[in-house]
N, C-alpha and C positions, 0 to 999 in steps of 0.2 A: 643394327647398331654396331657389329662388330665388323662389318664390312664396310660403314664409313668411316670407323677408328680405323682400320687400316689401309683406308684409301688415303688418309691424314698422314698418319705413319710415311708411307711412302712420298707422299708431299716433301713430310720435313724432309728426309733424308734423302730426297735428291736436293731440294734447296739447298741444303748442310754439303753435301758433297757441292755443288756449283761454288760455295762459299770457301770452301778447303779450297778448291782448282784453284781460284782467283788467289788466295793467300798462299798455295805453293810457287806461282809465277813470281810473285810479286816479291819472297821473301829467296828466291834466288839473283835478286838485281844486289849490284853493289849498292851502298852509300848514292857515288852517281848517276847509277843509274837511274836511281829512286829520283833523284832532282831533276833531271833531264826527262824524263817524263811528267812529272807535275808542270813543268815549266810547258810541255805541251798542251796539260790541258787545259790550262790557264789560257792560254791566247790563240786557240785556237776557235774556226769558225764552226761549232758544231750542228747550223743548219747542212753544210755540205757532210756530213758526216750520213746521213740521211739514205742519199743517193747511194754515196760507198757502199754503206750495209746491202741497199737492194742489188747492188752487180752483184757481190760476192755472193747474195744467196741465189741469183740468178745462174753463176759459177757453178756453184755446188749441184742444183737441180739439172742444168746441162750435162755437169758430169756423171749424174742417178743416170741421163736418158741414155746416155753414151754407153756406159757401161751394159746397160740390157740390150742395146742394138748387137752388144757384141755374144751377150748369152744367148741372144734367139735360133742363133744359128745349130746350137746343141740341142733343139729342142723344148727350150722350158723359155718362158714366158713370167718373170717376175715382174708384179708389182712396182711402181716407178715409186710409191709411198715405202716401201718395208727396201727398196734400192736407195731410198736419199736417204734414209735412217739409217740405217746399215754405215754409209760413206760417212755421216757423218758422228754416229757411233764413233769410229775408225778414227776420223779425226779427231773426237775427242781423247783417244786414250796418246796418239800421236803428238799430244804436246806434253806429255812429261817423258813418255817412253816411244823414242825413234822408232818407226816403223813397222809396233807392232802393230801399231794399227788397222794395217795394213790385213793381217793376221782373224783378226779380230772382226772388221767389217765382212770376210769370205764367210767367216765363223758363222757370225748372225746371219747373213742372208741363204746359207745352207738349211741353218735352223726349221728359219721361217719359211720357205720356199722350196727347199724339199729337193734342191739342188749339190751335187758331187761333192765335197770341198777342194778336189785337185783340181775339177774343172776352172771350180774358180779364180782360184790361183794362178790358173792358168791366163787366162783373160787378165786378170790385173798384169801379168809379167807383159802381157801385148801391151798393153793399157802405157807400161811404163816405156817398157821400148819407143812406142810413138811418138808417145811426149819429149821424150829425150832428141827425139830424131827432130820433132816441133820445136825445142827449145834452141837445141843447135843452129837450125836454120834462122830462129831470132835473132839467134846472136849474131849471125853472117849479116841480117840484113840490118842491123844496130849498128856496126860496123861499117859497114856500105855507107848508107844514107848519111852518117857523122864522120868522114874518117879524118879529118883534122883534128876531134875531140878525143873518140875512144880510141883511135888505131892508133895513136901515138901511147894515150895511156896504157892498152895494152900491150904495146911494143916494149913499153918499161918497166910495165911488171914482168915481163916474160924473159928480158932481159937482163932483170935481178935476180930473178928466178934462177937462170942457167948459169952466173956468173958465182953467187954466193954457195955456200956449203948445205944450205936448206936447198936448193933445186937440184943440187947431186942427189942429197938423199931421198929426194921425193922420185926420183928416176929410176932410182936404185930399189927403191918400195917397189913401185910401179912393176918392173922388171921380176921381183921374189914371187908378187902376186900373179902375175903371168905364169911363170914356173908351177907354182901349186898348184893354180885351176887346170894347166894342161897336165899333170901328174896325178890330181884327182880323177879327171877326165878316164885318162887310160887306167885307172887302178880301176874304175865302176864299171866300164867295160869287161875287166876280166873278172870282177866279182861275179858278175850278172851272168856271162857265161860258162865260169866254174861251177858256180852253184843255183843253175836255174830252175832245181826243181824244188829247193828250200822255200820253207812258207814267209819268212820275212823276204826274199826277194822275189816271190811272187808278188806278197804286197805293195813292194817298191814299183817292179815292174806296174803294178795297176797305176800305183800314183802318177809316173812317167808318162804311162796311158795319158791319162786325165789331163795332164800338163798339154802333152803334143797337142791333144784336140782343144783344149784352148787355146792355142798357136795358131790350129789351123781353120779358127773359129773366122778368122781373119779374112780369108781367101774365100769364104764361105758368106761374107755378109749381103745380105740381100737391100741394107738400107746403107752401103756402103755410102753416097753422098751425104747422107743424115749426119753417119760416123765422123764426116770430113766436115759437115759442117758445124757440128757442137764443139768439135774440137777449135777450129779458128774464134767458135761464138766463147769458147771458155778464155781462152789467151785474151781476144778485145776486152774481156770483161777485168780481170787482171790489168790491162794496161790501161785500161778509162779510169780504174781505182786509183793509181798513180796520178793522171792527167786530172780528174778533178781533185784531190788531194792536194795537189798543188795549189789551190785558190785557197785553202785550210789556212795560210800562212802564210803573211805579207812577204815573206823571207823568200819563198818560193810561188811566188803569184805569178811571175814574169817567166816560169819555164812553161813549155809546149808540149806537144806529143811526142815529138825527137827526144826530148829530152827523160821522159815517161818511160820509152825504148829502154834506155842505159838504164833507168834505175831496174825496171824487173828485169833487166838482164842477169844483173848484178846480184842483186836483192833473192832472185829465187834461188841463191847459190848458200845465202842465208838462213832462208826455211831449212835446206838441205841438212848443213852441217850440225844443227843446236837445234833441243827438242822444242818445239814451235817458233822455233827462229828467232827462241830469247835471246837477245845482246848483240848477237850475229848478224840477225836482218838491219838495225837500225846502223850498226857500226856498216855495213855493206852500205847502204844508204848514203849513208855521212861520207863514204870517199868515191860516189858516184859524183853528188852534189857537189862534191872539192870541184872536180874538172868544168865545172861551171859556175866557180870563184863564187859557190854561196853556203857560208861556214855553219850552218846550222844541224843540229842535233836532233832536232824539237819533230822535224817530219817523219822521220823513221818511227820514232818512239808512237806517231799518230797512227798511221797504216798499223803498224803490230798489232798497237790497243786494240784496235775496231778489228782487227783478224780474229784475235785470242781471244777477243769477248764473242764474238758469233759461234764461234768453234765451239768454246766452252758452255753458252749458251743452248746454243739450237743443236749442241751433240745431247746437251741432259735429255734436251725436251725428247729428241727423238730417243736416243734409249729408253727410254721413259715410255714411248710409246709403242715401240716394240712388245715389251713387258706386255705393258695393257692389253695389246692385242691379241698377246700369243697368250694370255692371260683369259679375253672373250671366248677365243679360238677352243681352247680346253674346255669351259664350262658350256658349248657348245655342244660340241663332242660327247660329253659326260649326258648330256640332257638326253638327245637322241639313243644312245647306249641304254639310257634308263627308259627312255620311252618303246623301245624295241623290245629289251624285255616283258 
């Protein structure tokens, strides 16, 4: 009796928390924004919404398997179920608080798996390196394929950029931040070597450890092709989300895959800067969409929704089931304990 009361219990309170997430996004929108989204979901086709959901969760699950091709090399072999929970854990705490999440999914899948925490920190920094190098190369070839469209838009933002008092000073950031990391750089240097035989920078030195060889987890992967190829199968899936997205909305029925290009080129600069890419992805959106004379609001607001509900979503369930299982996991343990006795 008392263990179904509190398999309930738990019920509520993740429900109750899924219901808070949803009422913290929503109660950070302006006025407008509140309207600009309803006006979305009003005229939108929500059979194509369907399909969306399954790339993105296809996304996610690619990015579970990607992630362990890159631990296997360290020797540990986790679980592709307690890896896609874990990510997506991460992601849920990622839409109110930037990039702890990050923190947070290493967290859990140490826990559960029995794995370093530096190690894995380590692999996520490959992880993001990649991607950035992936993302880059999108934008090159976004640019390419269109360059009557974006090379001209970018040529104007970059050139207001250089011309106004905001791209001095953003030069000028750019420049302070260089400074520091090369002045922190050499000050850890000479810490580590004044005082190497201190116990907190032996700890450091382990953690450093831990990092390098998830660096060089890298050079080390035996399903190296695998790694190459969930990483293009996660990008197509992001960009077919866009591309069907498009038929969502008579406003944008008539763009194509080119056009899919510039928005997640654009758009993923959104996630980036604002926690779940509240306000930011849809406004990123809305001056993609300008450079192909189609003034609507209503598609950004679409893609967000359908992201921040999955995220918010399928992150409870899998925290949820992390719990649960490291929850079986214990009273497993306990049983055989008692039974040895």
């Amino acid at each position: 009796m008392k263990k179904r009361l509190l398999s309930i219990l738990k019920y509520i309170f993740f429900l109750g928390l899924g219901f808070f997430l949803v009422w913290w996004q929503f109660d950070k929108m302006t006025a407008l924004q509140k309207a600009q989204f309803g006006e979305s979901l009003r005229y939108a086709n929500y059979w194509l919404l369907i399909p969306i959901i399954i790339l993105a969760l296809l996304s996610h699950l690619s990015r579970a398997v990607r992630w362990k091709i890159l631990i296997e090399p360290m020797g540990y072999n986790p679980s592709t179920a307690k890896t896609f929970y874990s990510i997506m854990s991460g992601y849920l705490l990622n839409t109110f608080v930037p990039r702890a999440g990050e923190i947070l999914k290493c967290s859990l899948l140490s826990r559960y798996e029995k794995i370093p925490m530096n190690k894995l920190i380590g692999t996520i920094l490959v992880e993001r390196t990649f991607d950035l190098a992936c993302y880059l190369i999108f934008i090159i070839i976004t640019i390419l394929i269109q360059i009557n469209y974006v090379g001209s838009f970018v040529k104007k933002k970059f050139s207001q950029m250089a011309a106004g008092n905001q791209g001095l000073s953003i030069w000028i950031k750019l420049l302070v931040a260089a400074i520091i990391i090369f002045l922190v750089i050499v000050f850890l240097k000479w810490l580590f070597k004044k005082f190497a035989h201190h116990r907190h920078i032996i700890n450091l030195r382990g953690f450093h450890i831990g990092l390098k060889e998830g660096f060089n987890a890298i050079a080390r992967l035996k399903n190296r092709g695998w790694f190459i190829f969930h990483t293009i199968f996660i990008w197509s899936m992001y960009l077919l989300e866009i591309y069907i997205g498009f038929f969502a909305l008579s406003a944008t029925s008539h763009l194509g895959i080119v056009e899919a290009c510039s928005v997640l080129s654009l758009a993923t600069l959104g996630m980036i800067v604002s926690p779940g890419g509240i306000g930011a992805f849809p406004l990123a959106v809305q001056e993609v969409l300008l450079i192909y004379n189609v003034d609507n609001v209503s598609f950004g607001w679409i893609i967000w929704g359908v992201s921040t509900a999955i995220v918010i979503v399928v992150g409870l369930i899998s925290f949820g089931l992390l719990m649960y299982k490291s929850k079986k996991l214990n009273e497993t343990k306990q049983t055989n304990i008692t039974e040895a006795v």
